[in-house]
C-alpha positions as CSV (number, residue, x, y, z in Angstrom):
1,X,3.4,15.6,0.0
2,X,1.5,15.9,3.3
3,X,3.3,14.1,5.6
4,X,3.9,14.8,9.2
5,X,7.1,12.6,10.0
6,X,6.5,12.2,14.1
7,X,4.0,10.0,13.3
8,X,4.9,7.9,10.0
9,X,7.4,4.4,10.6
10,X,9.8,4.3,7.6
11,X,11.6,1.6,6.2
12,X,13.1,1.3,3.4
13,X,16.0,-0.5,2.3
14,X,18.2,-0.4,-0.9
15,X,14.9,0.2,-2.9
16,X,13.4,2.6,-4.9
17,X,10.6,4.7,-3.6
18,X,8.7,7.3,-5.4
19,X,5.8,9.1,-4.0
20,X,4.6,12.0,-5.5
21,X,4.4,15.5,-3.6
22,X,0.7,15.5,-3.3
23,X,0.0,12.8,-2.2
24,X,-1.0,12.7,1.8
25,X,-0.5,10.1,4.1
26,X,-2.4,9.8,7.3
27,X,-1.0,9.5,10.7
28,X,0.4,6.1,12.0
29,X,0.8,4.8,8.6
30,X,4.0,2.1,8.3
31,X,5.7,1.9,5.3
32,X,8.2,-0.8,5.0
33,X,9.9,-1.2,1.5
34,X,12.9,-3.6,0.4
35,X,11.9,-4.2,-3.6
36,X,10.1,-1.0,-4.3
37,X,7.1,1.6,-4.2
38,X,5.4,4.2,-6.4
39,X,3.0,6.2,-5.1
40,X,1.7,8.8,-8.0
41,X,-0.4,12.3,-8.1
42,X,-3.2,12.9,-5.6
43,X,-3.7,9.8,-3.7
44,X,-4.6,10.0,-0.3
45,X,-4.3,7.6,2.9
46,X,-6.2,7.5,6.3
47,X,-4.6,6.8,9.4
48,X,-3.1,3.6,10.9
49,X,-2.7,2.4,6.9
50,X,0.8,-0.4,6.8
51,X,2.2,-0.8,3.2
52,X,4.7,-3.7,3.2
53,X,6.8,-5.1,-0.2
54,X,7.6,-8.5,1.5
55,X,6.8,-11.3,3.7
56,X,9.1,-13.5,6.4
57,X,11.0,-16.4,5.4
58,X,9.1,-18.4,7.8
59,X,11.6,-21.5,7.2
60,X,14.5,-20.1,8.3
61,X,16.1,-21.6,11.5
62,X,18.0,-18.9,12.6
63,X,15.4,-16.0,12.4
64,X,12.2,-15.2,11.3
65,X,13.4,-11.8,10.4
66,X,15.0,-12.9,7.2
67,X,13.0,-11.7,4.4
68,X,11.2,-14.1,2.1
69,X,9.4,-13.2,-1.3
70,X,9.3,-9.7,-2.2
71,X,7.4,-7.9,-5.2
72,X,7.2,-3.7,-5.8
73,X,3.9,-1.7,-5.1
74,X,2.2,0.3,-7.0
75,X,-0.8,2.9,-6.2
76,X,-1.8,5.0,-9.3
77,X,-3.7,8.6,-9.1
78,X,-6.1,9.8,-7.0
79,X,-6.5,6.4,-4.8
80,X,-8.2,7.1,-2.0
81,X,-6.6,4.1,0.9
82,X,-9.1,3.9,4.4
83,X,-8.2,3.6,7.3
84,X,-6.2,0.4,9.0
85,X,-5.7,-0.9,5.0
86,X,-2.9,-3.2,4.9
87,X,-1.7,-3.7,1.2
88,X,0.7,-6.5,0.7
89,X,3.3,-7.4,-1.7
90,X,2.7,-6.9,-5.8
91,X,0.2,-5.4,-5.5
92,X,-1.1,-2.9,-8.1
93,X,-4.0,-0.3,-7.7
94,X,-4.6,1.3,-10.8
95,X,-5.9,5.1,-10.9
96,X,-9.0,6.4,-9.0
97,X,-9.2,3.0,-6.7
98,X,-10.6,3.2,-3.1
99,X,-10.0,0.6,-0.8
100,X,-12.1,0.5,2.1
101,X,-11.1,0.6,5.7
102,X,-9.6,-2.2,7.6
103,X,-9.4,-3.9,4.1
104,X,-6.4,-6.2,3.3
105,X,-5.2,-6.1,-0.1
106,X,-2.6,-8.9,-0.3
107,X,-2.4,-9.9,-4.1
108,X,-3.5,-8.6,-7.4
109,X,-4.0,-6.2,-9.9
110,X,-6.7,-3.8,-9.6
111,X,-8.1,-1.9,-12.5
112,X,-9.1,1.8,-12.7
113,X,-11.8,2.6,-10.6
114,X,-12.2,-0.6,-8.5
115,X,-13.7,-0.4,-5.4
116,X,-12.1,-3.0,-2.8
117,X,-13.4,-4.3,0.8
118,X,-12.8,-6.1,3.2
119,X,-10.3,-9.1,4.4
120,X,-9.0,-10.3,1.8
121,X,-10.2,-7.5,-0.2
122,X,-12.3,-7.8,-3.0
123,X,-13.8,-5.8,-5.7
124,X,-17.6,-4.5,-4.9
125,X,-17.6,-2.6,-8.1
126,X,-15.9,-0.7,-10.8
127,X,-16.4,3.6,-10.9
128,X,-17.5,4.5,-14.1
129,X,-18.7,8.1,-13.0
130,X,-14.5,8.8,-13.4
């Protein structure tokens, strides 16, 4: 795994997280985890990419730090993530999906070879050459 620790924010709390030695994850990336994260084989992430399991309980009185409704992620193999992508709770990106940059991927399961854009991301069309 390609990963140069100055310049990644962890977070990851009481959850499992498995990310697979190749894969590389660009510079200023946030990763914040509390109900899990698999990253497999060969993906790769631009810069300035935030992957975050759950939202803010946004009804609580006391803080808005408390953590509301929280699903897993999962990336397949050989993803290719752009730049500034957010990718949001439950969501699933089979193999060989790009998402392009500065797209928001907040719900859903994608299917191998989907090609996502934009905010809220959607899928422009499916790889077949794969």
């Amino acid at each position: 795994m390609k990963i140069d620790v100055n310049h990644i924010y962890w977070e990851v709390y009481n959850a499992e997280c498995s990310i697979h030695d190749t894969v590389h994850i660009g510079p200023f990336t946030s990763i914040m985890i509390k109900a899990g994260l698999v990253i497999e084989e060969g993906t790769a992430m631009g810069p300035s990419v935030t992957i975050a399991d759950h939202d803010h309980d946004l009804t609580n009185k006391t803080s808005i730090m408390n953590v509301g409704m929280k699903e897993p992620i999962h990336i397949g193999k050989r993803c290719w993530i752009g730049a500034g992508t957010i990718i949001g709770k439950g969501v699933v990106l089979k193999d060989d999906c790009v998402v392009g940059a500065g797209s928001v991927v907040l719900k859903g399961v994608y299917e191998r070879g989907s090609v996502l854009v934009g905010n809220p991301a959607k899928v422009k069309w499916i790889r077949s050459n794969i």
